[in-house]
C-alpha positions in Angstrom: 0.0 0.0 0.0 1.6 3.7 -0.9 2.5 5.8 1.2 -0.2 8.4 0.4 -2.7 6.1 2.0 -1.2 5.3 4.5 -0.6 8.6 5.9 -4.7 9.2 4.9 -5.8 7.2 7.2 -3.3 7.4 9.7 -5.0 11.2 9.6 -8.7 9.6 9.6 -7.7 7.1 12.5 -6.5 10.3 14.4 -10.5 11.1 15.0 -11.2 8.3 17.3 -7.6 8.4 18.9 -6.8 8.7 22.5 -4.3 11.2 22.7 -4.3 14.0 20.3 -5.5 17.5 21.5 -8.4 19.8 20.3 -7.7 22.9 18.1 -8.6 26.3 17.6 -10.5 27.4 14.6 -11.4 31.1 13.9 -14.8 32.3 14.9 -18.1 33.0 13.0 -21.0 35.3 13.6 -24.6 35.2 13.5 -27.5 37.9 13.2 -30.2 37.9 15.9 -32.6 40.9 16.6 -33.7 41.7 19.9 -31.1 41.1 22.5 -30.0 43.4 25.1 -26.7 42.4 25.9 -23.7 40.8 24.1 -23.3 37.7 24.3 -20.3 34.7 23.0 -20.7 31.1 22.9 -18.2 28.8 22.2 -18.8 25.6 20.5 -17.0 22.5 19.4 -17.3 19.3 17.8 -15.3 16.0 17.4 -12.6 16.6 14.3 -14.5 14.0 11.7 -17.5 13.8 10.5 -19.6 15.5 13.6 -18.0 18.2 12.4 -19.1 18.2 8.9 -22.8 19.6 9.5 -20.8 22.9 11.6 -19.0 23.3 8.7 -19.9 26.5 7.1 -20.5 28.1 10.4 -16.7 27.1 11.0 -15.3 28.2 8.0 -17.5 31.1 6.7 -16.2 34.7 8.8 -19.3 37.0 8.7 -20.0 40.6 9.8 -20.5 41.3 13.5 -23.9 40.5 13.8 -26.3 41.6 16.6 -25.1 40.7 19.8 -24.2 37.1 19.5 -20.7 35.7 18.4 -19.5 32.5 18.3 -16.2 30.8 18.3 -15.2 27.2 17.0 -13.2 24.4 18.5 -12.4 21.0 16.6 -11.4 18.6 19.2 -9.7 15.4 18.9 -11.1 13.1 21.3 -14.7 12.3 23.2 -12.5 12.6 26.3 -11.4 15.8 25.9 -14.7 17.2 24.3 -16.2 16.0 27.7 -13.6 17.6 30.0 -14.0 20.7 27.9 -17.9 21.3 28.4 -17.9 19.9 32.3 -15.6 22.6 33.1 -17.1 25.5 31.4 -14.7 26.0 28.4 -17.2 25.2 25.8 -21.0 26.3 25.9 -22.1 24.0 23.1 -20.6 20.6 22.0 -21.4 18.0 19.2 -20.8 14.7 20.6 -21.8 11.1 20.3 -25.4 10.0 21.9 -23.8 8.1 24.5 -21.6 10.1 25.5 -24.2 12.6 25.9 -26.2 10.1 28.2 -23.1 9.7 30.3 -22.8 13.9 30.7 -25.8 14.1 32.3 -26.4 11.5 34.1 -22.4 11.9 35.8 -23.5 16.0 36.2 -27.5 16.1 36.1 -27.7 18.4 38.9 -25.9 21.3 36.3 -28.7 21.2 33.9 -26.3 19.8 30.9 -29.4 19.3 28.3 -29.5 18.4 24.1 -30.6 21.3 22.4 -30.6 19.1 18.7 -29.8 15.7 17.2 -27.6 16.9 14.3 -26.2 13.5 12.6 -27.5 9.8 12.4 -25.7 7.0 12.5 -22.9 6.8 10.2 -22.1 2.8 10.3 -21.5 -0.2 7.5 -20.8 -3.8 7.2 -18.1 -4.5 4.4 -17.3 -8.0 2.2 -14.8 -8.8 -0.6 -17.2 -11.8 -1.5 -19.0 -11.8 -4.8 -21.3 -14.0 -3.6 -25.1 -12.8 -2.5 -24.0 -12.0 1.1 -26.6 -11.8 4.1 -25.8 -11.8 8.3 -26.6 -16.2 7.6 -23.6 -16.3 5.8 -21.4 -15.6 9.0 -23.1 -18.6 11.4 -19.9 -20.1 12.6 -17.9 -17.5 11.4 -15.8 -14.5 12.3 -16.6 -10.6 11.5 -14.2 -8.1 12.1 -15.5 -4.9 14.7 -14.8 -2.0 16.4 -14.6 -0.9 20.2 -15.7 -3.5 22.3 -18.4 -2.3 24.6 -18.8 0.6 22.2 -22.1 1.8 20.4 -20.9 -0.3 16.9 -20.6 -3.3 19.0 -23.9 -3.1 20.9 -25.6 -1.9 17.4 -23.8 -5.3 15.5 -25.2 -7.4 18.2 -28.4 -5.7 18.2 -28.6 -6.2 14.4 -27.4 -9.9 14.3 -30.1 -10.9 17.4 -32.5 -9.8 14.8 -31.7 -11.6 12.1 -31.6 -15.0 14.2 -27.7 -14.6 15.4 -26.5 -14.5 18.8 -22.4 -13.2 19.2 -20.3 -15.7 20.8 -22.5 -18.8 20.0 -23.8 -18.1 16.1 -20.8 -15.7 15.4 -17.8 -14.7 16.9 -17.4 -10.7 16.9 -13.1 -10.3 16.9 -12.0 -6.9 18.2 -8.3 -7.3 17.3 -7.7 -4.1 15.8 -7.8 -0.4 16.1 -10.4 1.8 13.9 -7.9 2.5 11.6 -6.2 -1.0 11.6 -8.9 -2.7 10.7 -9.3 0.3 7.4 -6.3 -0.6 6.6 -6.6 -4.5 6.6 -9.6 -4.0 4.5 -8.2 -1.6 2.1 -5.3 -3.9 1.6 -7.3 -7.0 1.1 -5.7 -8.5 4.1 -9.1 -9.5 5.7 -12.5 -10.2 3.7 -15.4 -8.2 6.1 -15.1 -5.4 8.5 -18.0 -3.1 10.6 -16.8 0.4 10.1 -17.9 4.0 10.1 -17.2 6.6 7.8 -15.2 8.2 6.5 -13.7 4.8 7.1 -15.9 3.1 5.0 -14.9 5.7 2.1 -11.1 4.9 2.3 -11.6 1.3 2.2 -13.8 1.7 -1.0 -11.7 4.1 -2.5 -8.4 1.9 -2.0 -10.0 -1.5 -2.5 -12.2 -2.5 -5.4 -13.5 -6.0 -4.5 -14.7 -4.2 -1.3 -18.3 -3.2 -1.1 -21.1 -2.6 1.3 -23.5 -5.8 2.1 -25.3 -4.0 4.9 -26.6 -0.3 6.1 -26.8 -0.7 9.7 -28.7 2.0 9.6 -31.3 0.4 7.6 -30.7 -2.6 9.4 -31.6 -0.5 12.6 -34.8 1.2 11.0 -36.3 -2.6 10.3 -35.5 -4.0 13.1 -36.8 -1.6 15.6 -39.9 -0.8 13.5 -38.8 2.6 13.4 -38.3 3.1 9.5 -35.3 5.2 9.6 -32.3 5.8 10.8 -31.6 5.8 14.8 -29.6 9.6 16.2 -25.9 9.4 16.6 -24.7 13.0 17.2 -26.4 15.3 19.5 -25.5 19.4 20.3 -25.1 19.5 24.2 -25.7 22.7 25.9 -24.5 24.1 29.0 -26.6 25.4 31.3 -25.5 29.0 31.4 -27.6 29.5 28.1 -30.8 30.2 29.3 -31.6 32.8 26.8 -34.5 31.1 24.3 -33.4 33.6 21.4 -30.3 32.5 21.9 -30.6 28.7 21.2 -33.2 29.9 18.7 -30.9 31.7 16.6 -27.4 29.1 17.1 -29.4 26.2 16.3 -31.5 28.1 13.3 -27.5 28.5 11.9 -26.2 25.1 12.6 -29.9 23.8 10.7 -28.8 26.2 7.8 -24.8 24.6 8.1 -26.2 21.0 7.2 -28.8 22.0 4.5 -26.0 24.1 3.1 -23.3 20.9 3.5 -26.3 18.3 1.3 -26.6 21.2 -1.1 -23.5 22.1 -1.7 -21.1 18.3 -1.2 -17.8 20.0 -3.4 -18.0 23.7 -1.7 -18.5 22.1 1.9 -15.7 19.4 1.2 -13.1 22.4 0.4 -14.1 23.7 3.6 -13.8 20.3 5.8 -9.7 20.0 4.1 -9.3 24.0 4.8 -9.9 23.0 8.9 -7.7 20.1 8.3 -10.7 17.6 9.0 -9.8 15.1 6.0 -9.0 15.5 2.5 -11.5 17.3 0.4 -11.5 14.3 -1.9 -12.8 11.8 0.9 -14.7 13.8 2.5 -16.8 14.6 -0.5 -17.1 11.0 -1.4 -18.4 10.5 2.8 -20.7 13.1 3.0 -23.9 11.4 1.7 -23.2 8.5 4.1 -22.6 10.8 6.5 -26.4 10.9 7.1 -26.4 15.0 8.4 -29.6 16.2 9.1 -31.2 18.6 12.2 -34.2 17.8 14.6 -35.1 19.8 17.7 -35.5 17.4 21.1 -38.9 17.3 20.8 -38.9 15.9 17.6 -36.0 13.4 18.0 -37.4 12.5 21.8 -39.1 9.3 20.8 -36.2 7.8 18.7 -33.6 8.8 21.3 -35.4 7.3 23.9 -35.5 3.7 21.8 -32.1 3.6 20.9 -30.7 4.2 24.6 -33.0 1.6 25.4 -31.3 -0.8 23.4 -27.6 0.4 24.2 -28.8 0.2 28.3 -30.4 -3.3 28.1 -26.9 -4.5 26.5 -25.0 -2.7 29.3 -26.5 0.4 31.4 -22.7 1.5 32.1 -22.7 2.4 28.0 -24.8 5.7 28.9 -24.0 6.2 32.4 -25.9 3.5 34.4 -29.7 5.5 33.7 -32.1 6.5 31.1 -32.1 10.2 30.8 -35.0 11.7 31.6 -37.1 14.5 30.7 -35.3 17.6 31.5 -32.3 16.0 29.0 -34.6 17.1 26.7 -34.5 20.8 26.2 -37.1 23.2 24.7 -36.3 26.5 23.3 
């Protein structure tokens, strides 16, 4: 394998990494009428594809508008995005749904709340076969995961349960490598199947061309659970210092605008992900429809949310912090 793509997703691996540190981008600025003092709110997402639907509010430097700035941070880990909004150094933050679960129930006495679901879930089931592949043709054998004990994990198990499987008795689940191992396995042809996320699943495609996709986990999801669609996966935490509703109102109306303007415009939106350093333009462009970005209030995500933690807590509470969040994680504005 060259060099180029090696180095590629040595840069996508660095998303789900341990160690690497946040960053500073420059800051944006919204319009609101009607507020009476100045206000700035930080906000930050996870440096991969959480980041994609914050995008243009990123990377587009507007006019002072009317009282409210906001400033930008890409940060490198869940860890760190979680140390950063627990101490007060971020005032908004993009994050995984169970991570969000395990926020508030570790600090529910600070009022830590969603204030939007703003990505779905982002993972896919890979083959080299040519033959007419289905979940039956793994009984008694292995498939390659991700992070044990993780969301993929709990959502492959959930997936395989439903189609008559059980993990460690119909199929064995192997955890042996990292993220961006197991990419590079498959993009190498070293192994034959692999559960990955984007952009992940982009590399591997883009680098291996007997590799395909046998399964949508999120469609897989939407069957199984009778929901039809696709199950929430990234969710805008807000601290509770913003109480102001015109305020959430008018971030939230922006980072809605972001991800229509991301769909609607893949090429202009992919220049913009390789100017922050995200990923190259290339990949990202390629990811960004199975990136699955889209925007729903709490109100109109409650119902979904509340099903899929179900699922992850009934495999193992300690996955969203050992309760089901209730009401007031949902907030209104």
């Amino acid at each position: 394998m060259n060099k180029i793509l090696f180095s590629t997703i040595a840069l996508l691996g660095a998303i789900f990494s341990l160690s690497a540190q946040g960053e500073q981008v420059q800051a944006s600025d919204i319009k609101i009428q009607n507020l009476v003092k100045p206000v700035h709110i930080r906000m930050a997402a996870l440096k991969g594809p959480t980041a994609f639907g914050m995008i243009r509010m990123i990377d587009q430097v507007e006019s002072p508008g009317n009282n409210i700035t906001l400033s930008y941070e890409l940060v490198a880990t869940p860890q760190d995005m979680v140390a950063r909004i627990s101490s007060g150094q971020v005032d908004i933050a993009a994050m995984p749904v169970n991570l969000a679960a395990k926020l508030y129930n570790k600090m529910r006495a600070k009022g830590y709340a969603i204030g939007a679901s703003v990505g779905d879930g982002v993972i896919y089931a890979l083959t080299t076969s040519k033959e007419n592949i289905t979940w039956e043709s793994f009984r008694g054998k292995t498939i390659n995961s991700i992070a044990k004990g993780s969301t993929p994990d709990y959502l492959t198990q959930y997936v395989l349960n439903g189609r008559g499987l059980k993990e460690g008795k119909d199929v064995t689940l192997r955890f042996t490598y990292s993220h961006q191992q197991l990419a590079q396995m498959m993009a190498a042809g070293k192994i034959d199947n692999a559960i990955l996320p984007e952009p992940l699943v982009t590399m591997v495609l883009n680098n291996n061309p007997e590799a395909r996709i046998f399964s949508d986990m999120q469609k897989e999801w939407g069957e199984l659970s009778g929901t039809g669609h696709n199950y929430p996966i990234s969710l805008a935490v807000v601290s509770p210092k913003i109480t102001n509703k015109e305020v959430l109102d008018a971030i939230f109306s922006a980072y809605e605008e972001s991800i229509e303007w991301v769909l609607n415009n893949p090429e202009k939106a992919a220049s913009a992900i390789e100017r922050q350093g995200i990923m190259p333009a290339a990949i990202a462009l390629k990811a960004i429809p199975r990136c699955n970005l889209n925007f729903s209030k709490p109100a109109e995500i409650k119902k979904e949310l509340e099903l899929f933690y179900d699922v992850l807590f009934r495999f193992d509470p300690a996955s969203i912090g050992g309760k089901l969040p209730d009401d007031q994680f949902y907030l209104e504005y």
